[in-house]
VOGU-3710 file (C-alpha; in Angstrom, 3 decimals, decimal comma):
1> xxxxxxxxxx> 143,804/125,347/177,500  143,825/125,941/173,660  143,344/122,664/173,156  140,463/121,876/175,492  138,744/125,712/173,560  139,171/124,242/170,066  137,406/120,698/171,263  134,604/123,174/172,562  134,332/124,854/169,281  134,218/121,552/167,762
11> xxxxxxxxxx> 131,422/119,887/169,344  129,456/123,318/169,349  129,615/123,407/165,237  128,936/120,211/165,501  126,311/120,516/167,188  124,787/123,768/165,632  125,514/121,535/162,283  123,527/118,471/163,170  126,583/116,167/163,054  125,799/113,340/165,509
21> xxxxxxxxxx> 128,832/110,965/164,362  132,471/111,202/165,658  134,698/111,225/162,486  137,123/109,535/163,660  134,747/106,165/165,073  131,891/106,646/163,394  130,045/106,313/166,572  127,775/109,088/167,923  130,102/112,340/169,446  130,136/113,255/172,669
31> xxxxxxxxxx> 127,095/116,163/172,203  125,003/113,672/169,914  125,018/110,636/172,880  124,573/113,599/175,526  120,930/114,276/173,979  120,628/111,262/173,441  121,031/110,035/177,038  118,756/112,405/178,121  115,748/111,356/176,182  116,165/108,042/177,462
41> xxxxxxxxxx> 115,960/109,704/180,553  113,141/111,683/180,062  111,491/108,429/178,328  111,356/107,178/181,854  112,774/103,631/180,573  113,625/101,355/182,978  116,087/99,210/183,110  118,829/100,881/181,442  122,141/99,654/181,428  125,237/102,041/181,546
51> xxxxxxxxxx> 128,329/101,381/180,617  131,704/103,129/180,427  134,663/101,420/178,171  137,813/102,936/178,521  141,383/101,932/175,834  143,369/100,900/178,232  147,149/102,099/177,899  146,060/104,213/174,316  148,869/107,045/175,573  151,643/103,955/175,504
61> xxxxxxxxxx> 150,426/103,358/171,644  150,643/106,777/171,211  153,731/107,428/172,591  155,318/104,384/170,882  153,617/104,200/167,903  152,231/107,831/166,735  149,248/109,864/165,890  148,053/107,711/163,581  148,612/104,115/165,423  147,006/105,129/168,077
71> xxxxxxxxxx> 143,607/106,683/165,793  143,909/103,503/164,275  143,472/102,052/167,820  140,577/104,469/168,564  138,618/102,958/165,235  139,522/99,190/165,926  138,137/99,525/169,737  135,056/101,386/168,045  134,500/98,938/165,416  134,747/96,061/168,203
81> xxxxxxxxxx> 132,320/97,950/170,514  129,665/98,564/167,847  130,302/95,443/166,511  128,489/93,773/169,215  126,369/95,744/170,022  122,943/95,492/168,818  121,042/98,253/166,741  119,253/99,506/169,845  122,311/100,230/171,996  123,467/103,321/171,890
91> xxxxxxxxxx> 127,369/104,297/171,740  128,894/107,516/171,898  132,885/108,229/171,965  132,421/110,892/174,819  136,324/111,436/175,387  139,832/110,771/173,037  139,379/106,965/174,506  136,489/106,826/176,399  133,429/105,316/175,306  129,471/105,337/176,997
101> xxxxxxxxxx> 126,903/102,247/175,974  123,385/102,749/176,917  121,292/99,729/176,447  117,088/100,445/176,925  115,625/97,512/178,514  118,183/94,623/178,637  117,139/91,471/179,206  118,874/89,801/181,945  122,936/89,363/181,519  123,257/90,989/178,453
111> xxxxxxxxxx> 124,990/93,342/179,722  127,544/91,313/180,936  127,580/89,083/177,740  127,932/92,783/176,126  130,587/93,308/177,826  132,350/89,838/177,854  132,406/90,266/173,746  134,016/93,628/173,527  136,906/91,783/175,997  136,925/88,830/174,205
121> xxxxxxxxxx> 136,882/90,151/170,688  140,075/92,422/172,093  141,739/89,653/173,329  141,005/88,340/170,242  142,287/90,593/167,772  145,477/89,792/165,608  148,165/92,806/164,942  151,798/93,080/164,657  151,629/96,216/167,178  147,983/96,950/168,227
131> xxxxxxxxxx> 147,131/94,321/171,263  143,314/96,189/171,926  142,516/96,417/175,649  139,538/97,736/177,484  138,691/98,557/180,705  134,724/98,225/181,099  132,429/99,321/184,060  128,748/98,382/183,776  125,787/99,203/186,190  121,927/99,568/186,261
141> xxxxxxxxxx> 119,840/102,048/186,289  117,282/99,947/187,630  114,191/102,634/188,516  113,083/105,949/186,825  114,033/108,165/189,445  117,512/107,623/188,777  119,554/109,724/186,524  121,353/108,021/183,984  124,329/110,598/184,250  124,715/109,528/187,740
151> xxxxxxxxxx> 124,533/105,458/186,515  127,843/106,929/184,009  129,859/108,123/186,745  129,109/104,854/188,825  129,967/102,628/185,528  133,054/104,567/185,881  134,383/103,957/188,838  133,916/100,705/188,434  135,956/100,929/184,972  138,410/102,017/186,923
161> xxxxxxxxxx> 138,660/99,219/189,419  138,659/96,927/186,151  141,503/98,665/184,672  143,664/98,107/187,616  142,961/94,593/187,792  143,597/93,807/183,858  146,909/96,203/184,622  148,229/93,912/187,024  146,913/90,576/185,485  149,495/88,434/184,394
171> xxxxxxxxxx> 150,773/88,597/180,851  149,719/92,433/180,301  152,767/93,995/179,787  154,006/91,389/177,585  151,174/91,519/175,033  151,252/95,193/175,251  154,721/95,922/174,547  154,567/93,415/172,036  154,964/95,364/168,682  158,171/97,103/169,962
//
């Protein structure tokens, strides 16, 4: 409980501050992308893709590795994610490893190209501990009666169903348990 007040108290200085960047990512925080998703919303922009990009396994890292391992995850995954994006996508860290992606207007598979890169450029990545892994759910908001916070929550659940595929792919455990 005390630490889910002093994350409040966070975001609402934040907030009342004008900081719209996590400082730990560099990405936008959690309040920032909120605001932000709901002027695309109100915008009435359509297609917009949502997507939800979660570390996978970021508590084994942690538990294995430390505080500061597993930030250092946090930034690498953000650096990836942003990385590809372009400048119009936005990206907000929205949870400890949880990322959103809006992107106005795709054009058609960029999404999944988005989202193939971020996996790819995970796979990718070269580390005597860190083995990056993400679990990514995408979906459309395809018309402006939609709500884009309802898109999220689908992008999620489908996350989700990612994540237990990659968890039960072959080779997973090896690569992740790899720097111990």
């Amino acid at each position: 409980a005390d630490e889910k007040q002093a994350k409040l108290e966070k975001e609402t200085y934040q907030a009342k501050h004008g900081e719209k960047n996590d400082e730990l990512t560099g990405v936008l925080n959690r309040t920032y992308f909120e605001n932000r998703l709901k002027i695309v919303d109100r915008s009435q922009i359509a297609p917009v893709s949502a997507i939800c990009i979660n570390i996978n396994d970021w508590k084994f890292v942690n538990d294995n590795y430390g505080d500061d391992e597993s930030d250092r995850l946090i930034r690498v995954i953000a650096d990836i994610i942003s990385k590809n994006a372009k400048p119009e996508y936005i990206i907000g860290r929205v949870d400890g490893d949880v990322f959103n992606v809006l992107i106005p207007m795709p054009e058609d598979g960029e999404s999944e190209r988005y989202c193939a890169a971020v996996k790819t450029a995970c796979e990718r990545y070269e580390d005597a501990r860190l083995a990056p892994s993400v679990a990514i759910g995408s979906v459309l908001k395809e018309n402006v009666e939609e709500s884009l916070n309802n898109k999220l929550a689908d992008a999620e659940y489908v996350m989700f169903e990612d994540k237990l595929a990659m968890k039960n792919a072959p080779g997973y455990r090896k690569r992740l348990e790899k720097g111990l």
